[in-house]
PQR file with spaces between the fields and no chain letter, atoms N, CA, C, O and H, PARSE charges and radii, in Angstrom:
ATOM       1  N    UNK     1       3.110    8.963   10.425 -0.4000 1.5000
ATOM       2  CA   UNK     1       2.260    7.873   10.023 -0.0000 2.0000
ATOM       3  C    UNK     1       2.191    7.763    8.492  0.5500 1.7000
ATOM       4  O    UNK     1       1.951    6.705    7.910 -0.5500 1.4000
ATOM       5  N    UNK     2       2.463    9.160    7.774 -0.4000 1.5000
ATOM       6  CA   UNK     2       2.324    8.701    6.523 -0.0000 2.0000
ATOM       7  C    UNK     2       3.632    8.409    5.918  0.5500 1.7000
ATOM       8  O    UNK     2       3.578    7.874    4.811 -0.5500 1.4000
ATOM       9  H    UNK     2       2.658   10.019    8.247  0.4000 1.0000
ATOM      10  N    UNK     3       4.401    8.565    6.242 -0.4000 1.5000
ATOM      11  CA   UNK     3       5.810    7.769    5.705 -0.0000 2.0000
ATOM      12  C    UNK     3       5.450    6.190    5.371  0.5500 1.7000
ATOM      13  O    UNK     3       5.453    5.482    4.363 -0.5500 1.4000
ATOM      14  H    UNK     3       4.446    8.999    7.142  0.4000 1.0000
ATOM      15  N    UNK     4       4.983    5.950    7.481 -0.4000 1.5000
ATOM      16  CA   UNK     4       4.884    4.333    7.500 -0.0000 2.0000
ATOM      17  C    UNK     4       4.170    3.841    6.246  0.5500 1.7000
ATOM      18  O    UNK     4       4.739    3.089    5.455 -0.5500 1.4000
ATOM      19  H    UNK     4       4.982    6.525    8.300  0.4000 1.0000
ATOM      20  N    UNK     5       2.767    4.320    6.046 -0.4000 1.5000
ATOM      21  CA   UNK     5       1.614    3.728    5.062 -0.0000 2.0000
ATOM      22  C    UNK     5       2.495    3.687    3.819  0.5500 1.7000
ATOM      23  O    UNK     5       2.888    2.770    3.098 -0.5500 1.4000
ATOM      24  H    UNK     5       2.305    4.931    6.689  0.4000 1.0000
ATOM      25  N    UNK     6       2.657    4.952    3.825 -0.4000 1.5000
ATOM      26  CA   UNK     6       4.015    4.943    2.281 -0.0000 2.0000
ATOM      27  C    UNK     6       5.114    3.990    1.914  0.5500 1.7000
ATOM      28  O    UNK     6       5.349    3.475    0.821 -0.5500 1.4000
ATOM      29  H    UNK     6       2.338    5.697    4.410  0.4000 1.0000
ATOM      30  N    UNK     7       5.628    3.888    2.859 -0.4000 1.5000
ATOM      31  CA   UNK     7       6.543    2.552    2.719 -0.0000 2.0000
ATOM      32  C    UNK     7       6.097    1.227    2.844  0.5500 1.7000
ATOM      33  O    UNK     7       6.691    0.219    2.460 -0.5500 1.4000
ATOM      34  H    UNK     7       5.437    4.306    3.747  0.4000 1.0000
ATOM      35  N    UNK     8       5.176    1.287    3.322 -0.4000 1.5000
ATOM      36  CA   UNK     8       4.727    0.281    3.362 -0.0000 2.0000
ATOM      37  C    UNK     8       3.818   -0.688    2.062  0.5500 1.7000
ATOM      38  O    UNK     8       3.727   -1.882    1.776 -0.5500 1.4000
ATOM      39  H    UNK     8       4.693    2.105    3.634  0.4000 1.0000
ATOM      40  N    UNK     9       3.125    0.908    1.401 -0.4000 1.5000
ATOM      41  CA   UNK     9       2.685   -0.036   -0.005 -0.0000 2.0000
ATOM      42  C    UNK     9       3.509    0.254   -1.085  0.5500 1.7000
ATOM      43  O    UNK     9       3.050    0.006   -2.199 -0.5500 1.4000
ATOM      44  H    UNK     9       3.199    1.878    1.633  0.4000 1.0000
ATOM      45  N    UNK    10       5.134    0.939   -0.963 -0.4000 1.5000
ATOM      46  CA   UNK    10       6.285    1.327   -2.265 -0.0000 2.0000
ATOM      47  C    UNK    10       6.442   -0.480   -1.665  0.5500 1.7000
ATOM      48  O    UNK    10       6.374   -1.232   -2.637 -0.5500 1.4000
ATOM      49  H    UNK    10       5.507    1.140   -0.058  0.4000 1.0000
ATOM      50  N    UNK    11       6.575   -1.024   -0.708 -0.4000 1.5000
ATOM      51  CA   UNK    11       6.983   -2.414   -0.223 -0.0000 2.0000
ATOM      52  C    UNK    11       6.118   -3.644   -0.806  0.5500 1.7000
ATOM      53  O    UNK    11       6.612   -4.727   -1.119 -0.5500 1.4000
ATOM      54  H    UNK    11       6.630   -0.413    0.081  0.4000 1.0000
ATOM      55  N    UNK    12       5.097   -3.396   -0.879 -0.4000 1.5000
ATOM      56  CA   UNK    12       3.864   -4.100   -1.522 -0.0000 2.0000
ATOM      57  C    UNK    12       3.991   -4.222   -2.909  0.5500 1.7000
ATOM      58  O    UNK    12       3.997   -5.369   -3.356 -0.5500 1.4000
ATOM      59  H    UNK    12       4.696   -2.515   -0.625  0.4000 1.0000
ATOM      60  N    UNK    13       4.084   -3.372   -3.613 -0.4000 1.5000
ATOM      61  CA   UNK    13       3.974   -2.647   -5.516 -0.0000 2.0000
ATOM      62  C    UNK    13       5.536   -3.595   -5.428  0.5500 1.7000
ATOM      63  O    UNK    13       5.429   -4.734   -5.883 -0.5500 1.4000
ATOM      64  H    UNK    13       4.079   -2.440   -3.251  0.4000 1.0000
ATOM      65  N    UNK    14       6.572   -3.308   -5.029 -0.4000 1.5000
ATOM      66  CA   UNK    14       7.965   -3.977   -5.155 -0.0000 2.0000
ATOM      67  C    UNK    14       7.347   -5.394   -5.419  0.5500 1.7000
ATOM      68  O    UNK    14       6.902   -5.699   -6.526 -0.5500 1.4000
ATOM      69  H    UNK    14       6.658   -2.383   -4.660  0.4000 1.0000
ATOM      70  N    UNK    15       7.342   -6.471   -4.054 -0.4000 1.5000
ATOM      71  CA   UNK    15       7.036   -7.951   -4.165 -0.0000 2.0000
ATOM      72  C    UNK    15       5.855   -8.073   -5.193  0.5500 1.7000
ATOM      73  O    UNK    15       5.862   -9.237   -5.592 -0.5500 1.4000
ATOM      74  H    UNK    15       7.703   -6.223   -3.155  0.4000 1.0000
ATOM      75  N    UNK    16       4.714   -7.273   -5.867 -0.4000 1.5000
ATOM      76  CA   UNK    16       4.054   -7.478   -6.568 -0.0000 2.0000
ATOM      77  C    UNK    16       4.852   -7.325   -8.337  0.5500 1.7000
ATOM      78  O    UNK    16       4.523   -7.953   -9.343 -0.5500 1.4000
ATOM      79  H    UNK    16       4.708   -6.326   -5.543  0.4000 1.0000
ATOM      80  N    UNK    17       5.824   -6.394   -8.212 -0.4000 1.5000
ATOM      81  CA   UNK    17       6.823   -6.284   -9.651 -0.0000 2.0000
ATOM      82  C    UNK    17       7.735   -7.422   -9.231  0.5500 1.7000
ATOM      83  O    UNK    17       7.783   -8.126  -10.240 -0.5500 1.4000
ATOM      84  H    UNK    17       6.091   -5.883   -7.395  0.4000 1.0000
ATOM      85  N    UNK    18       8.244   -7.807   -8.593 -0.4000 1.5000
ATOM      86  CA   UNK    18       9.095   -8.868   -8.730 -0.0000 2.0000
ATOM      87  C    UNK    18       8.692  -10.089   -8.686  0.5500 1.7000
ATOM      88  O    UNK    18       9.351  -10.944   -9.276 -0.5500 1.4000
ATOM      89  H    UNK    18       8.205   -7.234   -7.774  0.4000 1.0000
ATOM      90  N    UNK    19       7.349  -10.485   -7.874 -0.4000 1.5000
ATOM      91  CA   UNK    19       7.084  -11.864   -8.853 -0.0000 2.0000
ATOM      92  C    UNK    19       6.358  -11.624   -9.957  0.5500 1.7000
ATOM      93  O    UNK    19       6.055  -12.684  -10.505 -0.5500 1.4000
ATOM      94  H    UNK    19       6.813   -9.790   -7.394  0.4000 1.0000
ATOM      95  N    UNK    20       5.966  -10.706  -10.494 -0.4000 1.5000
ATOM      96  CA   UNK    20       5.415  -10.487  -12.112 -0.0000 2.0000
ATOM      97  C    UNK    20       5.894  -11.572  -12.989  0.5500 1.7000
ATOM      98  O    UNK    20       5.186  -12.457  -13.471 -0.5500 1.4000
ATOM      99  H    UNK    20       6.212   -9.844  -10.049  0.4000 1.0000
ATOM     100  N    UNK    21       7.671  -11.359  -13.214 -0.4000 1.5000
ATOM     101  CA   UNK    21       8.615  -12.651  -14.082 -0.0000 2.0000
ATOM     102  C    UNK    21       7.779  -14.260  -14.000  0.5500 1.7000
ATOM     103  O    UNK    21       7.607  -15.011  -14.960 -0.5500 1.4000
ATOM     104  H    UNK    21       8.246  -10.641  -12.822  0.4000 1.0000
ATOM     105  N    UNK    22       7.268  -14.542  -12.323 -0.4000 1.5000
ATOM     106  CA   UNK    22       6.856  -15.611  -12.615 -0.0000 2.0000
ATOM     107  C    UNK    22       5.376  -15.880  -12.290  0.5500 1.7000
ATOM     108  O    UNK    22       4.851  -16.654  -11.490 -0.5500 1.4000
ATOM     109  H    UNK    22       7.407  -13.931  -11.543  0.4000 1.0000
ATOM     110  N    UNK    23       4.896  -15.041  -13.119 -0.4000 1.5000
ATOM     111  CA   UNK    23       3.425  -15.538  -13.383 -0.0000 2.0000
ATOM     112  C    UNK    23       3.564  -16.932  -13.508  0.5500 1.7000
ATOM     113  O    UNK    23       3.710  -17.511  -12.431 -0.5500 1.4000
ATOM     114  H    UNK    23       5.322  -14.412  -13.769  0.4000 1.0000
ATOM     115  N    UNK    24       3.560  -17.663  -14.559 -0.4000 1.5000
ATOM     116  CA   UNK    24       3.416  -18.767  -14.902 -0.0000 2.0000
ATOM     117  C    UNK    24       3.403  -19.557  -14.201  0.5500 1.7000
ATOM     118  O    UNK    24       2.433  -20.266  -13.933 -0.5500 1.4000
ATOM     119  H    UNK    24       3.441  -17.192  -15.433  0.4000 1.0000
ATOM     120  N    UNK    25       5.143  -19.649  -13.464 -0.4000 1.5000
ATOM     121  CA   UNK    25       5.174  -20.701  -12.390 -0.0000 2.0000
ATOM     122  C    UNK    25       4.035  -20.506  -11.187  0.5500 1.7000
ATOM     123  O    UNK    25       3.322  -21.435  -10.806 -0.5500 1.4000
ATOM     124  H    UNK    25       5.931  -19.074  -13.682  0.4000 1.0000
ATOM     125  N    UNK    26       3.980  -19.299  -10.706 -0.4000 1.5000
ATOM     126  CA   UNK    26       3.161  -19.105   -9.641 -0.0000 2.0000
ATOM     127  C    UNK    26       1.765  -19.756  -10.465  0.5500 1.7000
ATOM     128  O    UNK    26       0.936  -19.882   -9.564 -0.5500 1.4000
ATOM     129  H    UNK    26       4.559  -18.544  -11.015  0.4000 1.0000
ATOM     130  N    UNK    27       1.401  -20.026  -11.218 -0.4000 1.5000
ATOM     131  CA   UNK    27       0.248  -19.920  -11.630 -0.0000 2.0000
ATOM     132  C    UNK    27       0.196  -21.671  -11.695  0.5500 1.7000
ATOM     133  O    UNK    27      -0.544  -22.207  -10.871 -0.5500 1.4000
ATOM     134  H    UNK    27       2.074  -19.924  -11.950  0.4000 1.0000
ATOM     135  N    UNK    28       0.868  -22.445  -12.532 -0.4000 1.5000
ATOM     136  CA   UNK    28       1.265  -24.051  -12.380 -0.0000 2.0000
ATOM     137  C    UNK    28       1.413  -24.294  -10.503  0.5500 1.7000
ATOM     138  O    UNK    28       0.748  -25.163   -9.939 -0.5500 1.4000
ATOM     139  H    UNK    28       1.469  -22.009  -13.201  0.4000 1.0000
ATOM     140  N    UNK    29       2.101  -23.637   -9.964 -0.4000 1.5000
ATOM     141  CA   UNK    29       2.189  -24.370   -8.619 -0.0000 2.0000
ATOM     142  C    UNK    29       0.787  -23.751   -7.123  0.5500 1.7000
ATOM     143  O    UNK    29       0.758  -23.838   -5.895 -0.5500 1.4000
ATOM     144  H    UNK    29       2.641  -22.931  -10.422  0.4000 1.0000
ATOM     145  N    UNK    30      -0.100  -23.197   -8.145 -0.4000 1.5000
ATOM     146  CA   UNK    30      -1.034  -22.980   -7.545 -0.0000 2.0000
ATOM     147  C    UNK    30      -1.178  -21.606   -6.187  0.5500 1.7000
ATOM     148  O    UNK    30      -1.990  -21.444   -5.276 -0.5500 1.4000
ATOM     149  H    UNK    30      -0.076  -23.126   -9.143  0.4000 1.0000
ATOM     150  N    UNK    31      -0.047  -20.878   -6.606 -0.4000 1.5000
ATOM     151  CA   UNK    31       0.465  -19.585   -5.818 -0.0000 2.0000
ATOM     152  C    UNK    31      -0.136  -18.594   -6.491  0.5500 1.7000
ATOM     153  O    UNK    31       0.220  -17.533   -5.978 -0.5500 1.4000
ATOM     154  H    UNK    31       0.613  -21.010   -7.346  0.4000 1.0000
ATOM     155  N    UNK    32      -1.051  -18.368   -7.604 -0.4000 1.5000
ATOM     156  CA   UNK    32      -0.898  -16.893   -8.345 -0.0000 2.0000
ATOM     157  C    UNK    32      -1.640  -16.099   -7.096  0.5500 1.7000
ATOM     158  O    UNK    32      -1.714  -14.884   -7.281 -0.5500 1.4000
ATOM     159  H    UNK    32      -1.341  -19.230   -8.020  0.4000 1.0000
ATOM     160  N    UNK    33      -2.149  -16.542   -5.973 -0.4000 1.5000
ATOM     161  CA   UNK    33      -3.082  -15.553   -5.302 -0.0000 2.0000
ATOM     162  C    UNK    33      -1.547  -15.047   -4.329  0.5500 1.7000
ATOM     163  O    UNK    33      -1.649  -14.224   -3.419 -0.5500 1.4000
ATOM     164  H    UNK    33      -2.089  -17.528   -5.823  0.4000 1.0000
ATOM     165  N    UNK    34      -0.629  -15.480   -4.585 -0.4000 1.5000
ATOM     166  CA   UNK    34       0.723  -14.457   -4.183 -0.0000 2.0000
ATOM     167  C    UNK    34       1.110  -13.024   -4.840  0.5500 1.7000
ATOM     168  O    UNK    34       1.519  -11.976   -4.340 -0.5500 1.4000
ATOM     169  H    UNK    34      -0.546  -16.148   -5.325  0.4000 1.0000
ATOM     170  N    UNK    35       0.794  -13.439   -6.241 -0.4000 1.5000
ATOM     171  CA   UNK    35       0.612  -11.912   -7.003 -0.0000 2.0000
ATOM     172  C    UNK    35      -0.268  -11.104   -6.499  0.5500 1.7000
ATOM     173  O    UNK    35      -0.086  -10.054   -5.881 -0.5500 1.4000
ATOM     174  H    UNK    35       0.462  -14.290   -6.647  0.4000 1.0000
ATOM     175  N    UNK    36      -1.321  -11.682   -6.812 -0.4000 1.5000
ATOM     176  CA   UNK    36      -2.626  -11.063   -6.043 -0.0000 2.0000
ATOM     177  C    UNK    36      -2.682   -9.682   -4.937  0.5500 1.7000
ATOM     178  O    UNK    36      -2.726   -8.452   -4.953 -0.5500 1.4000
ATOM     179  H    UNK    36      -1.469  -12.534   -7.314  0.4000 1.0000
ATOM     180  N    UNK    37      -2.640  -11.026   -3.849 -0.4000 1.5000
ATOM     181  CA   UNK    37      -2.248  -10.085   -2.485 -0.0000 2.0000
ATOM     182  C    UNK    37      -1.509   -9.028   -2.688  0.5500 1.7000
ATOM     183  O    UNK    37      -1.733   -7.937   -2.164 -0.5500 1.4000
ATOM     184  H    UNK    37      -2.605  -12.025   -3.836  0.4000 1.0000
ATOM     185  N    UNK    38      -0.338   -9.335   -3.662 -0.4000 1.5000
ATOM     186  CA   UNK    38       0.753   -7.921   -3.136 -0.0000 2.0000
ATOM     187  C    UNK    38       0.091   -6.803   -3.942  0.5500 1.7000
ATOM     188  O    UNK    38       0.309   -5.685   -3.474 -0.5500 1.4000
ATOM     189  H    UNK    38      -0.156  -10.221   -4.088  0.4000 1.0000
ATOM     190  N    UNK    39      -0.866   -6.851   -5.333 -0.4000 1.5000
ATOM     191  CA   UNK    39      -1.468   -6.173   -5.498 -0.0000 2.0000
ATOM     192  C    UNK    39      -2.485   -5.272   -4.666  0.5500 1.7000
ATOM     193  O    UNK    39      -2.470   -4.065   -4.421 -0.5500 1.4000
ATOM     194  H    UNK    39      -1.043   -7.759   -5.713  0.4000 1.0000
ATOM     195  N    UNK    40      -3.407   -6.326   -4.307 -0.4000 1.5000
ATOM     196  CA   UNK    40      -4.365   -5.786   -3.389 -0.0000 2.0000
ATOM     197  C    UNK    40      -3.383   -4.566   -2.192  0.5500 1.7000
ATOM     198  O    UNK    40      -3.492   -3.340   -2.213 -0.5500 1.4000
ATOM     199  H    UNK    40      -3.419   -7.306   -4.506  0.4000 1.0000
ATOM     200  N    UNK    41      -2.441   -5.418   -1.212 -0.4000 1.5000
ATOM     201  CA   UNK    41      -2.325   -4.612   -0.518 -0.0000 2.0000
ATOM     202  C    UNK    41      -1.521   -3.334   -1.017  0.5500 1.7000
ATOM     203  O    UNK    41      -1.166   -2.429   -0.262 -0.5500 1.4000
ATOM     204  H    UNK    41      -2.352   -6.414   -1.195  0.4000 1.0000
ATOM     205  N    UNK    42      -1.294   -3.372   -2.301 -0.4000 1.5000
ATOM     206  CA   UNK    42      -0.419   -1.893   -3.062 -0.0000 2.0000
ATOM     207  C    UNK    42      -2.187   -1.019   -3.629  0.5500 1.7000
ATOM     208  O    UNK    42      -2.238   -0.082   -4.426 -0.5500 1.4000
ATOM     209  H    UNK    42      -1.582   -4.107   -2.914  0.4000 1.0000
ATOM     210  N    UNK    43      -2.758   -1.320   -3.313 -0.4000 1.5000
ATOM     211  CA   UNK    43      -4.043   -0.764   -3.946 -0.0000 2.0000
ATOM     212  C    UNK    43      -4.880    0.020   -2.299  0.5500 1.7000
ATOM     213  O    UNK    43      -5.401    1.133   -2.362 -0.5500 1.4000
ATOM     214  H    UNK    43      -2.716   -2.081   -2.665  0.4000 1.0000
ATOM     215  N    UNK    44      -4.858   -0.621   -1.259 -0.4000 1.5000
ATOM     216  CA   UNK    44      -5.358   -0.586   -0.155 -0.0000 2.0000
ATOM     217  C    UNK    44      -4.410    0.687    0.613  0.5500 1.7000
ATOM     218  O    UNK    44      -4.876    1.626    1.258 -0.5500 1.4000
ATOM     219  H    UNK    44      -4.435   -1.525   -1.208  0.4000 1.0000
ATOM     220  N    UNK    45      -2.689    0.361    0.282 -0.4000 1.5000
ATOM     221  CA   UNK    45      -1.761    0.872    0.483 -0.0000 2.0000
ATOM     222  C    UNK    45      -2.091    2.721    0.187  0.5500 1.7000
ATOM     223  O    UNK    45      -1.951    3.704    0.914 -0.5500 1.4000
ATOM     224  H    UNK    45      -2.310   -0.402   -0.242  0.4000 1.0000
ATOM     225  N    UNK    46      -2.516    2.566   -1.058 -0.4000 1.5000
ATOM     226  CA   UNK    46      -2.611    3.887   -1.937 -0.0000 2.0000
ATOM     227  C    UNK    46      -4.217    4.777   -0.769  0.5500 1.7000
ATOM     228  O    UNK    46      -4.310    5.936   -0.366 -0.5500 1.4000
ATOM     229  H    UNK    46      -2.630    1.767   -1.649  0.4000 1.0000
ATOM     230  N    UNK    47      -5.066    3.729   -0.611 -0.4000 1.5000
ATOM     231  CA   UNK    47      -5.937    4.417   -0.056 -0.0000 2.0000
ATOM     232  C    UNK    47      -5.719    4.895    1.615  0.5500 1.7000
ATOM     233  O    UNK    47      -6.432    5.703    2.210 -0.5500 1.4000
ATOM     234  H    UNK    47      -4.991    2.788   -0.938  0.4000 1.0000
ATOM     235  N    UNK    48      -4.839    4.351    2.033 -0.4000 1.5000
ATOM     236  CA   UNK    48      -4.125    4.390    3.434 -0.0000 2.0000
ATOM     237  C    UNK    48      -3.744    5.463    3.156  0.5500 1.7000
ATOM     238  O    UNK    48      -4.468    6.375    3.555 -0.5500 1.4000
ATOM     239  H    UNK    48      -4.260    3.694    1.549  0.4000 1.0000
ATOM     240  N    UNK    49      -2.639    5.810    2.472 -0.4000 1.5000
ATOM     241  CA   UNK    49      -1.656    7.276    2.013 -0.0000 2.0000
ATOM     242  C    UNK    49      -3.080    8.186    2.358  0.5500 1.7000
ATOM     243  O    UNK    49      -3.483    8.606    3.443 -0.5500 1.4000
ATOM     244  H    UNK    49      -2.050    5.070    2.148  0.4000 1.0000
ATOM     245  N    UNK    50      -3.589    8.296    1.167 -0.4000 1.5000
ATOM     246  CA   UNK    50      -5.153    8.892    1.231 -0.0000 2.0000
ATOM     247  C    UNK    50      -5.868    9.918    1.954  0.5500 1.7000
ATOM     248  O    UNK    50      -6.083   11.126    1.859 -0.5500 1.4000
ATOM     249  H    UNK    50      -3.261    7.955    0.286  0.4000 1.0000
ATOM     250  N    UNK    51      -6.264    8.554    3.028 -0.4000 1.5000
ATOM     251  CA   UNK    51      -6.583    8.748    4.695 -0.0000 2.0000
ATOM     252  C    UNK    51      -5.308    9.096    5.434  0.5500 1.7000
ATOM     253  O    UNK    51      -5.397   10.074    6.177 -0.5500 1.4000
ATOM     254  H    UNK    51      -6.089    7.572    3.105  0.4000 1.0000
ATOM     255  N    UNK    52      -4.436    8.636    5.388 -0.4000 1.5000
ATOM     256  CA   UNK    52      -3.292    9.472    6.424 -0.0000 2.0000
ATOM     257  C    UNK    52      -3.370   10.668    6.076  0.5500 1.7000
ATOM     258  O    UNK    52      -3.875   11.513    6.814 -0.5500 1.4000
ATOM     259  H    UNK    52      -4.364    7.842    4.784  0.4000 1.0000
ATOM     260  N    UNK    53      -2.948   10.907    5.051 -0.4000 1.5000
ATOM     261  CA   UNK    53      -2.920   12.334    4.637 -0.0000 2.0000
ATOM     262  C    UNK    53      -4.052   13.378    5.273  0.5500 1.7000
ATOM     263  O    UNK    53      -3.949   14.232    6.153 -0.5500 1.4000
ATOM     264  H    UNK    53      -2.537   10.220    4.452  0.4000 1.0000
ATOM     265  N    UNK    54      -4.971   13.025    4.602 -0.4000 1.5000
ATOM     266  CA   UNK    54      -6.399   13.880    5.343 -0.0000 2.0000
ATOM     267  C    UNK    54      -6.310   13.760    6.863  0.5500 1.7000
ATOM     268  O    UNK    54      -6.774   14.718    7.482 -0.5500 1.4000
ATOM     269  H    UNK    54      -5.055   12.332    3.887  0.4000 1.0000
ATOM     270  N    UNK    55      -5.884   12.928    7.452 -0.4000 1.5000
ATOM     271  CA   UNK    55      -6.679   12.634    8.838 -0.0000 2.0000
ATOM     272  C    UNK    55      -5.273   13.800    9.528  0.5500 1.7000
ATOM     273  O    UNK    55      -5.465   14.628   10.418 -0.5500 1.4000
ATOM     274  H    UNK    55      -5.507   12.150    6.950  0.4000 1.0000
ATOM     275  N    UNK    56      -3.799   13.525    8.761 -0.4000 1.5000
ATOM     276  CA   UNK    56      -2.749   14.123    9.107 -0.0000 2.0000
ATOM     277  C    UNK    56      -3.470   15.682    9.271  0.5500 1.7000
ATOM     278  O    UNK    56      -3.604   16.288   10.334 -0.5500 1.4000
ATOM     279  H    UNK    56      -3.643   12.852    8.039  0.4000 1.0000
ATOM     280  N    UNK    57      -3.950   16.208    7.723 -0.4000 1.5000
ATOM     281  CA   UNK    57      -3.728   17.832    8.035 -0.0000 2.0000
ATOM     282  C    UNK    57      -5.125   18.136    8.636  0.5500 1.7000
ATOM     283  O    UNK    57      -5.554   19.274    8.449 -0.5500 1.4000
ATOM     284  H    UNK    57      -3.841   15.716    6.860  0.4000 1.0000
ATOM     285  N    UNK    58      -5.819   17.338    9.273 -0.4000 1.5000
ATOM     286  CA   UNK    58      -7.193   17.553    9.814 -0.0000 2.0000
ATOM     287  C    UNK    58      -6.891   17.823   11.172  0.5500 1.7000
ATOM     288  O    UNK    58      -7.511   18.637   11.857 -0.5500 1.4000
ATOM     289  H    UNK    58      -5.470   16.413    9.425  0.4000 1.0000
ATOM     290  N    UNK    59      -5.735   16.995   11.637 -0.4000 1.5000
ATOM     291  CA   UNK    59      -5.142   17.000   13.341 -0.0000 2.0000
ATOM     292  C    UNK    59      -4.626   18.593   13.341  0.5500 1.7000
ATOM     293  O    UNK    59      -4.862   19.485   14.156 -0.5500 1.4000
ATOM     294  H    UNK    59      -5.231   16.334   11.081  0.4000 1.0000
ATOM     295  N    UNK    60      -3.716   18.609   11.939 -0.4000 1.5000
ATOM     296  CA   UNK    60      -2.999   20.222   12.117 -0.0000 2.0000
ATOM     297  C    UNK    60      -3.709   21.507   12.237  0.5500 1.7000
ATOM     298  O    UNK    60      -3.439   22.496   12.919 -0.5500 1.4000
ATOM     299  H    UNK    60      -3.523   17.885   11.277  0.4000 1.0000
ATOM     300  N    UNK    61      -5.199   21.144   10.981 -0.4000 1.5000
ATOM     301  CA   UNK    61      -6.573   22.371   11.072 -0.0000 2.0000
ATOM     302  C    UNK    61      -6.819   22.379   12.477  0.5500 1.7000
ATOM     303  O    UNK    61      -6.914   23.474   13.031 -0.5500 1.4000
ATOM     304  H    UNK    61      -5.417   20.341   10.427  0.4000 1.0000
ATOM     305  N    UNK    62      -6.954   21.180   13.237 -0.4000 1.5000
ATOM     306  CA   UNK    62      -8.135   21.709   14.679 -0.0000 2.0000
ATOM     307  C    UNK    62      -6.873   21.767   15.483  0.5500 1.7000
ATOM     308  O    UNK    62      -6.858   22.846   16.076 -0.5500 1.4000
ATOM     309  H    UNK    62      -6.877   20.290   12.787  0.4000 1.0000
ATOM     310  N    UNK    63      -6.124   21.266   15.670 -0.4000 1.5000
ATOM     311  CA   UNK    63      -4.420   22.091   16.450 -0.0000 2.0000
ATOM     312  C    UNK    63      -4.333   24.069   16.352  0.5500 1.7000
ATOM     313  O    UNK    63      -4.060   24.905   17.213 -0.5500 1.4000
ATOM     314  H    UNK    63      -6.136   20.390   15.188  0.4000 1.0000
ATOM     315  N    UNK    64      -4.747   24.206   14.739 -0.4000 1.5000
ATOM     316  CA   UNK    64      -4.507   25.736   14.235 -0.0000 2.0000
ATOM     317  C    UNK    64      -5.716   26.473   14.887  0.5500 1.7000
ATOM     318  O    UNK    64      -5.682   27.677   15.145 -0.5500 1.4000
ATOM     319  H    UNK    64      -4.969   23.527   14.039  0.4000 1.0000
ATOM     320  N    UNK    65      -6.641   25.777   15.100 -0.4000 1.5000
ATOM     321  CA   UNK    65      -8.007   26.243   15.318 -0.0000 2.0000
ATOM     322  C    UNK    65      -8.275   26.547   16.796  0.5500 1.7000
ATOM     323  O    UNK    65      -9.026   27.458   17.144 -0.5500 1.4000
ATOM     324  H    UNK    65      -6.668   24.800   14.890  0.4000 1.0000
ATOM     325  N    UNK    66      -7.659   25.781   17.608 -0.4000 1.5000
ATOM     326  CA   UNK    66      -7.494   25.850   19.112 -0.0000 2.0000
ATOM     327  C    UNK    66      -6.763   26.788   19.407  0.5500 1.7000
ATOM     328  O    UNK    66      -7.309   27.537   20.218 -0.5500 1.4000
ATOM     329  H    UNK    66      -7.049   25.040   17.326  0.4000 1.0000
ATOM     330  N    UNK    67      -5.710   27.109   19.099 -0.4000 1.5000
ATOM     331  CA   UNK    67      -4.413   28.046   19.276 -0.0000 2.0000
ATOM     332  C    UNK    67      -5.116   29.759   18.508  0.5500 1.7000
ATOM     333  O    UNK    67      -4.396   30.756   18.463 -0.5500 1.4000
ATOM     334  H    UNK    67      -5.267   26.501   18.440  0.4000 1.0000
């Protein structure tokens, strides 16, 4: 699961660096909330990692803990 979250906001941060170049236009044709989003979800992304992570080695503690 944490690969997925991981790739998933390195995927987000990408489309948010590559329309960077066109601020402007995005911004004249009334799109800048396209930058936006890919921000947000590269920010949301990071807190996903986060929580996977914890929730990951929390499954492995009470797995270790049973055994």
């Amino acid at each position: 699961m944490v690969a997925t979250v991981t790739g998933g906001t390195i995927l987000w941060f990408v489309l948010f660096l590559v329309q960077l170049p066109f601020y402007g236009r995005l911004d004249d044709d009334g799109h800048l909330w396209w930058l936006w989003t890919c921000l947000a979800g590269t920010g949301l992304g990071l807190f996903g990692i986060w929580y996977a992570r914890g929730r990951e080695a929390a499954i492995k503690r009470a797995e270790a803990s049973r055994s």
